[in-house]
Legacy VTK file of the C-alpha trace (Angstrom):
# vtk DataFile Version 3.0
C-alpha trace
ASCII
DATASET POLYDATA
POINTS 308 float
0.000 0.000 0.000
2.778 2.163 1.214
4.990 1.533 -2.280
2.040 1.891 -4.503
1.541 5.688 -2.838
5.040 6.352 -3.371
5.032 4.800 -6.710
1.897 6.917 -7.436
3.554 10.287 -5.664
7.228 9.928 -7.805
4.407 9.367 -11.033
2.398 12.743 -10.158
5.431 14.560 -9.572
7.456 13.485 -12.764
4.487 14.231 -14.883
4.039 17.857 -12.821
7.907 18.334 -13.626
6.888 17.658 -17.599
4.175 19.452 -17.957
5.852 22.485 -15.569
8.897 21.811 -18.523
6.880 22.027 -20.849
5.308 25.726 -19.705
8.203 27.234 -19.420
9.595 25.774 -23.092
5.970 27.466 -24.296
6.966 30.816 -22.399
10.208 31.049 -23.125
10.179 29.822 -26.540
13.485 31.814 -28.544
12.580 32.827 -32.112
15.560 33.866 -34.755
13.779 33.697 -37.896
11.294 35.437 -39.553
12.939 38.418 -41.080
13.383 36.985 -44.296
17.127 38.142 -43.370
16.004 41.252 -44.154
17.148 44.350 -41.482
14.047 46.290 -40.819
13.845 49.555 -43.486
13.225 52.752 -42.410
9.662 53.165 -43.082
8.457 49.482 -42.573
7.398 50.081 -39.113
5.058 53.449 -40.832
4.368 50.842 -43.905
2.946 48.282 -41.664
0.840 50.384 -39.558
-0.981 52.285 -42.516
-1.611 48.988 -43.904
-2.933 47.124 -41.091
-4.961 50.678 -39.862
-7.085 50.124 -42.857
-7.840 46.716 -42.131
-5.630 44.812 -44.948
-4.162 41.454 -44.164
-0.397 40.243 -44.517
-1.774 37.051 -46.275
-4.137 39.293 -48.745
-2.779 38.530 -52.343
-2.329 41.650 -53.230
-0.383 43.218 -50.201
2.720 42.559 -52.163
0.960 45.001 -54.347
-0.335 47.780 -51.780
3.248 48.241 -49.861
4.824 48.228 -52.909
7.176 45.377 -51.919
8.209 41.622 -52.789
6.196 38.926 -51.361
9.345 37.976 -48.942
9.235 41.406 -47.743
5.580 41.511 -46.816
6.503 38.819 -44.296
9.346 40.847 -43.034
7.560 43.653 -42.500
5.112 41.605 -40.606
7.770 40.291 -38.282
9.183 43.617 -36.954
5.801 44.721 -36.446
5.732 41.868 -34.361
9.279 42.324 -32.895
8.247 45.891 -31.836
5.885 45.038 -30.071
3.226 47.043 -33.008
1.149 44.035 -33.129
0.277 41.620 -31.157
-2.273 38.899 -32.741
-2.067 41.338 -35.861
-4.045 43.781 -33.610
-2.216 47.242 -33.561
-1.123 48.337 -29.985
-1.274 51.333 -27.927
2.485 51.792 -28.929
1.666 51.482 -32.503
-1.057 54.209 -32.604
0.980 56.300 -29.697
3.802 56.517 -32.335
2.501 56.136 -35.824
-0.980 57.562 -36.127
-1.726 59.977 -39.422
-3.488 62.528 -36.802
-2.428 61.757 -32.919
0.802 60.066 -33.564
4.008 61.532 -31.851
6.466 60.691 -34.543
4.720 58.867 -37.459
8.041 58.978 -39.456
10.320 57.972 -36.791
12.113 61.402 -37.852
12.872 61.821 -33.919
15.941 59.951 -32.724
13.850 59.159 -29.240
11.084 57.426 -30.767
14.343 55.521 -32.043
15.555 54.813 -28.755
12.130 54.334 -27.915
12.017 51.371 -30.878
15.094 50.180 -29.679
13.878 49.514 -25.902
10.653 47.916 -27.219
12.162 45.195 -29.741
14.726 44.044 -26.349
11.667 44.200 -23.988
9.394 42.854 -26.282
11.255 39.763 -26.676
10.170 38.520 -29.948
13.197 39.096 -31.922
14.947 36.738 -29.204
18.617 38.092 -30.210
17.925 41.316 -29.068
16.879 40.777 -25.267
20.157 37.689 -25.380
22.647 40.218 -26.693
21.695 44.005 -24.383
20.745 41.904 -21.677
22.931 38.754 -20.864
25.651 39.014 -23.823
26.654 42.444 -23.370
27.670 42.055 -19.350
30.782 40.075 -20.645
31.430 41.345 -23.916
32.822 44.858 -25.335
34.206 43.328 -28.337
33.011 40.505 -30.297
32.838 38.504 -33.821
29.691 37.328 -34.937
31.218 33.731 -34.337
31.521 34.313 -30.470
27.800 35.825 -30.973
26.943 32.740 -32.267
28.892 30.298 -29.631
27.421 32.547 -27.034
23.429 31.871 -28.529
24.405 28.137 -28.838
25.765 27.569 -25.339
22.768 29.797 -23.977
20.311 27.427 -24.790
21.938 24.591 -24.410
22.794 25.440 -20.558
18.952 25.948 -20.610
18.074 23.211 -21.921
16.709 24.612 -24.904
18.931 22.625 -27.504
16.117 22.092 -30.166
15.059 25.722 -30.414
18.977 26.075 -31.762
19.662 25.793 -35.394
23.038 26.704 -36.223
22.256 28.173 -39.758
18.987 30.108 -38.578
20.795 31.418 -36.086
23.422 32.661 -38.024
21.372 34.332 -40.859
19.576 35.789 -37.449
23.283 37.366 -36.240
23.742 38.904 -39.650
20.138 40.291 -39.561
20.628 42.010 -35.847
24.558 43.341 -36.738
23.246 45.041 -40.215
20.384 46.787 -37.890
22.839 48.250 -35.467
26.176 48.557 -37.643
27.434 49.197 -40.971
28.597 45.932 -42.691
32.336 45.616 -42.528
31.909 45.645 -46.990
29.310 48.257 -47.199
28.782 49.344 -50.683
25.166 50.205 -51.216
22.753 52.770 -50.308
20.167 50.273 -49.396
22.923 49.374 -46.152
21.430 52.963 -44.545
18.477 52.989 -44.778
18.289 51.069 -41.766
15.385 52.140 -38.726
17.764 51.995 -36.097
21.388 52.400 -37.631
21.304 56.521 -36.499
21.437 55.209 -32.541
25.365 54.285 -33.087
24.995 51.286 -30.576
27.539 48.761 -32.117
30.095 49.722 -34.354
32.260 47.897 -36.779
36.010 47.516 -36.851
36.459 46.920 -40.541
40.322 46.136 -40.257
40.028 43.582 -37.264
36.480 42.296 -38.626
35.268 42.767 -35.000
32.438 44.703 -33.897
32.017 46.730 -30.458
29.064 48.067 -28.035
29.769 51.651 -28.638
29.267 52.724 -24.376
30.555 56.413 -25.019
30.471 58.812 -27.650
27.018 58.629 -29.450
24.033 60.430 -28.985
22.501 61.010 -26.120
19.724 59.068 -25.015
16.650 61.329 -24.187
16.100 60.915 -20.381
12.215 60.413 -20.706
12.963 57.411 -22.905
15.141 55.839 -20.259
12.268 56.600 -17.186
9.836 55.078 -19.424
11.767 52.053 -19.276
12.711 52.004 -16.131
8.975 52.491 -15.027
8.133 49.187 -17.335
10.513 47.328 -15.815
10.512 48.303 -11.844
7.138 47.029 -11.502
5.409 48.326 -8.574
8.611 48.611 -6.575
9.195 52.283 -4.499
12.981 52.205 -4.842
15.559 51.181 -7.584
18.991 50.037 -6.868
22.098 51.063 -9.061
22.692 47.805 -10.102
19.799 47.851 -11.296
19.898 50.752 -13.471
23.166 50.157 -14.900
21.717 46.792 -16.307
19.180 49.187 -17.981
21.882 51.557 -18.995
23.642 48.270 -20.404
20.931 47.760 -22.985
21.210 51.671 -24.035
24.635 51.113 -24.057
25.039 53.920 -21.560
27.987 54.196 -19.654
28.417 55.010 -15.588
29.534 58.501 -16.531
26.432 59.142 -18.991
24.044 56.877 -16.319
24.300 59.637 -13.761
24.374 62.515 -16.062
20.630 60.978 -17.107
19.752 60.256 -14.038
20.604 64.046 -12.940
18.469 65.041 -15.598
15.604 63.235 -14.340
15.796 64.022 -11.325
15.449 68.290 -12.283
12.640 67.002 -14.715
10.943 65.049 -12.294
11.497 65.915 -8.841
8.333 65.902 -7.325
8.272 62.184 -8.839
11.997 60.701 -7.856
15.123 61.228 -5.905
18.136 59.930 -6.248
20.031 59.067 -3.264
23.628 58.407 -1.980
23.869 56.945 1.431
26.874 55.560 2.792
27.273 54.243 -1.100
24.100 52.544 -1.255
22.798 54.694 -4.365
19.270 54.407 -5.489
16.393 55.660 -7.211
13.311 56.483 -4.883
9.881 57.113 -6.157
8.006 59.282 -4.049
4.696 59.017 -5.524
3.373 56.620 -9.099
4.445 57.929 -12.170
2.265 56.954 -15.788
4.321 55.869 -18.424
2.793 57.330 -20.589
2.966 60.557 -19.140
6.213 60.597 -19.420
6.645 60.403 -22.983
3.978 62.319 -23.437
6.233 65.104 -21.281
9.138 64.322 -24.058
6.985 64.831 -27.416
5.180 67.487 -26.105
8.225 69.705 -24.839
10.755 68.880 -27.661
LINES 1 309
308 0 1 2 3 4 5 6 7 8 9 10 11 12 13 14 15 16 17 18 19 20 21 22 23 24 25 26 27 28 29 30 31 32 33 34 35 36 37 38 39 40 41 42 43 44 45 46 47 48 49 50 51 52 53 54 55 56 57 58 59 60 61 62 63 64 65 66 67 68 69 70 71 72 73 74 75 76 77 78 79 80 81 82 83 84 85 86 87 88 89 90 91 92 93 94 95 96 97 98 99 100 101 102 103 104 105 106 107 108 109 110 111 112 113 114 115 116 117 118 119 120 121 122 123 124 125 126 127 128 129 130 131 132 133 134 135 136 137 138 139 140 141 142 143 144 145 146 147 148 149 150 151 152 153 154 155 156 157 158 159 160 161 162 163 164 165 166 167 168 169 170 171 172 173 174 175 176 177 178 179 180 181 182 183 184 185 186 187 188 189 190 191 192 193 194 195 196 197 198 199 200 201 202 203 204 205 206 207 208 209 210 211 212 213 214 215 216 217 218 219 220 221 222 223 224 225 226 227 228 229 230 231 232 233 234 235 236 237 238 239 240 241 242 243 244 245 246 247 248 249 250 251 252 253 254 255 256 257 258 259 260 261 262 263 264 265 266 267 268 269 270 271 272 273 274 275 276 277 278 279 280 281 282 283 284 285 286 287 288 289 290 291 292 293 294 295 296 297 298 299 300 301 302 303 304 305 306 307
């Protein structure tokens, strides 16, 4: 009696550890394909909201003919709507409409380089592009300077240590590498126009060293981040806790590709834009952000677009 509940007990629990295995596979299931292994254009993101705003359908026959694109395009474009975070079940989302509206959107063109540092925070956080969130959040602690074959090692040995060997595929992954390096950096053999007009090439995050073949997270020495952008992020991802260690905000200033130096110098900023909302303190070296009272969002890029 005893060894049948045991027996019955080690059953429950192995099939609890599946299914619980199997969850977590479903949640954090990595995509690197998609893109056609095409870098996301300039005006896709605009292309793909117009044409989804007037109720057209990727899989329509002739939307190869309305975005005035080839057929592997129109399923690129789809993709970084996706990896945006513009759609989400082909249903535009606040985001989209915030940004890209005709008549209420902030920066339909994406002619403002926040709304590109806005783009930028929303394809890591977003996590559909799966290379993005692997490379500004885990990759980039360890790494200044890389090839796209340590990249690549890196991506492999990622999911194998998480036991995610069969979402790896050695070639998808490394059409996906080439994909993320043309949105960030000039190829090392750039020859045509077409290799600029790139959405997020103008944010100078990775650079290339044509005569090593390397490339490098460019922490100092681009444009500045817009402080709002950063806040907004920060807002996202602090949840509904009151205070906000440094640690934690330099792993934020990590995927900006912000520096310690250009960290405070934001967070000064904030802190004269914001004050009745956050303080930053300094005690005994425990530095941290304190919110004093809830802060929207939304409000805060709202504060950006409509003071710029």
């Amino acid at each position: 009696m005893v060894t049948a509940q045991i027996g019955s007990s080690v059953k429950y629990l192995f099939i609890n550890l599946s299914q619980s295995r199997v969850s977590m596979i479903d949640k954090i299931k990595y995509i690197f394909s998609g893109h056609e292994t095409f870098q996301c254009k300039t005006l896709w993101l605009k292309k793909g909201y117009d044409f989804v705003k007037v109720g057209r359908d990727f899989n329509d026959s002739d939307a190869v003919i309305y975005l005035g694109v080839g057929k592997n395009m129109v399923s690129a474009i789809r993709y970084w709507m996706k990896a945006f975070g513009l759609l989400d079940n082909d249903n535009l989302t606040d985001i989209a409409h915030y940004i890209f509206d005709d008549d209420s959107g902030k920066d339909p063109f994406s002619e403002d380089l926040a709304t590109l540092w806005l783009l930028h925070y929303l394809i890591v956080n977003t996590n559909h592009a799966s290379l993005y969130k692997l490379v500004f959040d885990d990759f980039h602690k360890d790494k200044k300077e890389f090839s796209s074959e340590q990249l690549q090692r890196f991506v492999r040995r990622h999911c194998r240590d998480n036991g995610f060997d069969t979402l790896y595929n050695e070639n998808t992954v490394k059409r996906d590498i080439d994909v993320f390096l043309k949105n960030y950096a000039l190829p090392f053999d750039s020859k045509t126009n077409e290799d600029y007009s790139v959405l997020l090439l103008d944010l100078n995050l990775i650079r290339a060293d044509n005569e090593r073949k390397v490339y490098f997270f460019n922490d100092s020495g681009k444009r500045t981040i817009s402080p709002e952008i950063f806040l907004y992020a920060l807002i996202e991802r602090k949840r509904d806790d009151k205070s906000v260690s440094f640690d934690t905000l330099l792993d934020l200033a990590r995927l900006f590709c912000i520096n310690t130096e250009e960290l405070l110098s934001c967070i000064k900023r904030l802190t004269d834009l914001f004050h009745e909302y956050l303080v930053f303190t300094d005690n005994a070296g425990l530095k941290q952000i304190q919110f004093l009272k809830e802060l929207n969002k939304d409000a805060v890029l709202n504060h950006y677009f409509s003071n710029r």
